[in-house]
C-alpha positions as CSV (number, residue, x, y, z in Angstrom):
1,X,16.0,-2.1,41.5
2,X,12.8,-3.7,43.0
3,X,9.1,-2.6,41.4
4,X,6.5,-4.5,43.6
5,X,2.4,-4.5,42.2
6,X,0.3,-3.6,44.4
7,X,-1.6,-6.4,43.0
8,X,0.7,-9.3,43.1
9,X,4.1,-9.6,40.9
10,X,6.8,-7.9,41.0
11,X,10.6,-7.4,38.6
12,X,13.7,-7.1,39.9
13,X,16.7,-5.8,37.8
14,X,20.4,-5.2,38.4
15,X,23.1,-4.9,36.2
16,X,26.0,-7.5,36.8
17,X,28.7,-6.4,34.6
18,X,29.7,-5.3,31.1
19,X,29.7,-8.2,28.6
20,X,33.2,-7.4,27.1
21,X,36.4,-6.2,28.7
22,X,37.2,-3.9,25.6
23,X,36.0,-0.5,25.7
24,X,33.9,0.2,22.6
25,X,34.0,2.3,20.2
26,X,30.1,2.6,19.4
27,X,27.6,3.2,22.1
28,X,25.6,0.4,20.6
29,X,28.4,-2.5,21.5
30,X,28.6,-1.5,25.3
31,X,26.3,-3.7,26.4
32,X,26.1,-5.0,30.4
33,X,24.9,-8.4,31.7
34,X,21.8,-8.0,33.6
35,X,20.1,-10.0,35.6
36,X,15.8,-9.8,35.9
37,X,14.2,-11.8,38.2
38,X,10.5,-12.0,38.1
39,X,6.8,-13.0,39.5
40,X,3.5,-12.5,37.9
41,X,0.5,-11.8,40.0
42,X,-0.4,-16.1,40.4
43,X,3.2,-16.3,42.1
44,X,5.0,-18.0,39.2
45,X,8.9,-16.8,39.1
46,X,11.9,-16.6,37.2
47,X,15.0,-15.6,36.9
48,X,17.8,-14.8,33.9
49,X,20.7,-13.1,32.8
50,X,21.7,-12.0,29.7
51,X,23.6,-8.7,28.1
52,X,20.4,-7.7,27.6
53,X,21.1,-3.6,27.5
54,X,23.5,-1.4,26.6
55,X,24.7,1.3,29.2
56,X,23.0,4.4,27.2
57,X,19.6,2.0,27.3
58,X,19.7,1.6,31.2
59,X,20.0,5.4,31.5
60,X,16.9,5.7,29.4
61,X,15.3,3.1,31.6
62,X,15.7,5.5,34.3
63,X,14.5,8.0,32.6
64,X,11.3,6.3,31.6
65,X,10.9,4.9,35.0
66,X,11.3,8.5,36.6
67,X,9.0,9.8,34.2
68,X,11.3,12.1,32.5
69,X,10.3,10.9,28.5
70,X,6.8,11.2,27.3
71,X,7.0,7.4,25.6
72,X,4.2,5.4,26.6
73,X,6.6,2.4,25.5
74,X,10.2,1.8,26.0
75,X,12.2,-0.8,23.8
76,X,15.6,-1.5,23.3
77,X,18.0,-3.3,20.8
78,X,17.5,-6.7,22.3
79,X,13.8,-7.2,23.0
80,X,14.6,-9.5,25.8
81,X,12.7,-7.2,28.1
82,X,10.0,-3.9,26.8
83,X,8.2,-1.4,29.1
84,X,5.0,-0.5,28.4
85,X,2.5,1.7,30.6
86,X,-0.7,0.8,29.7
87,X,-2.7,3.3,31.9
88,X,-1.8,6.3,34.2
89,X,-4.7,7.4,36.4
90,X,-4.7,9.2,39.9
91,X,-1.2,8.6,40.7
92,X,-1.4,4.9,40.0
93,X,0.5,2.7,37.0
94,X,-0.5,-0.4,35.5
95,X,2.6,-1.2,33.5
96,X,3.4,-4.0,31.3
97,X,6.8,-5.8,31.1
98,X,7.3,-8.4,28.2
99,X,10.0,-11.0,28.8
100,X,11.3,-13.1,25.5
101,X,14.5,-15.1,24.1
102,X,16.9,-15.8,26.8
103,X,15.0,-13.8,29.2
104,X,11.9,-16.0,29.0
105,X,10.5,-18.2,32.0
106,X,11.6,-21.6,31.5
107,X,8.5,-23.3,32.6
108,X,7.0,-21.5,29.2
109,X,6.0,-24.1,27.2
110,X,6.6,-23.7,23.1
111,X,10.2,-23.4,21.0
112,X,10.6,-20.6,18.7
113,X,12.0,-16.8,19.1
114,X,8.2,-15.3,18.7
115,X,7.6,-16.0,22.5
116,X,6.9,-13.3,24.9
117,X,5.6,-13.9,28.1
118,X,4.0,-10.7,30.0
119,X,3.3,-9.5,33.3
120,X,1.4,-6.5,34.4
121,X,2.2,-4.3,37.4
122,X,0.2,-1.6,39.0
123,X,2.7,0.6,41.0
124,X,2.2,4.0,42.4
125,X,4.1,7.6,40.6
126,X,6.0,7.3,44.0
127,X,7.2,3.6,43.9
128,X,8.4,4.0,40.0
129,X,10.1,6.8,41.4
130,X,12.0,4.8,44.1
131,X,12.8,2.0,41.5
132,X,14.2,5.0,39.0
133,X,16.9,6.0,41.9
134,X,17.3,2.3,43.1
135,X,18.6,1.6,38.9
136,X,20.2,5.4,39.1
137,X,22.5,4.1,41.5
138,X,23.1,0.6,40.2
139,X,23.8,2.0,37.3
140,X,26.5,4.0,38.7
141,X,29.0,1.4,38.8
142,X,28.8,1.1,34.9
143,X,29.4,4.7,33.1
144,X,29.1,5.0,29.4
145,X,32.9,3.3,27.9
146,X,31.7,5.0,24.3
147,X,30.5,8.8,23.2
148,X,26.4,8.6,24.0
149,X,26.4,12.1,21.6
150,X,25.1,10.3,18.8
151,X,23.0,8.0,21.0
């Protein structure tokens, strides 16, 4: 999954694989490597993996990024990478992605697990739309091991 600004920047996700072999028995310990590449609008990238999600958190990723949830935010058990939509106006997004712990830009100077490096990212409905069935199909490969029903 690819969301390009229209400004400058852009995040690339894809999930790699599940951390463990062992299927689960909690929804909350199926977790997948993922790895996030990333630019903010000056050009500066990065990239990382990390078991970052679990499988019932990508699906609500693609929710969120087809607009199918209401939230204007969108976190998850690790808070290696957050969502947030900061504005919606006339078909356009300005969304903000925060980045910390292992999924932080090395360059980023400081020590301590309080970092969080942002970017911001001004996509159309239509291209959050694209990146929703771009992660829809990644996704795919990596079905839910453990019962999402109390998820």
């Amino acid at each position: 999954m690819e969301i390009a600004s229209e400004n400058g920047g852009w995040l690339r996700m894809r999930p790699l694989r599940y951390e463990f072999d062992a299927e689960p028995a909690d929804p909350t310990e199926d977790w997948l490597v993922v790895s996030v590449a990333a630019a903010d609008r000056n050009g500066h990238t990065w990239q990382a993996e990390s078991p970052c999600l679990t499988v019932a958190e990508t699906i609500e990723l693609a929710d969120w990024l087809d607009g199918r949830t209401e939230a204007a935010e969108l976190e998850f058990i690790e808070p290696n990478v957050a969502f947030r939509q900061l504005r919606e106006e006339a078909g356009t997004h300005v969304l903000e992605v925060s980045f910390s712990h292992e999924n932080l830009p090395p360059w980023l100077p400081g020590t301590g697990l309080d970092r969080v490096h942002r970017i911001q990212l001004e996509v159309t409905t239509e291209a959050l739309r694209r990146a929703a069935g771009a992660w829809t199909a990644e996704i795919a490969a990596f079905p839910p091991r453990a019962d999402l029903a109390d998820w």
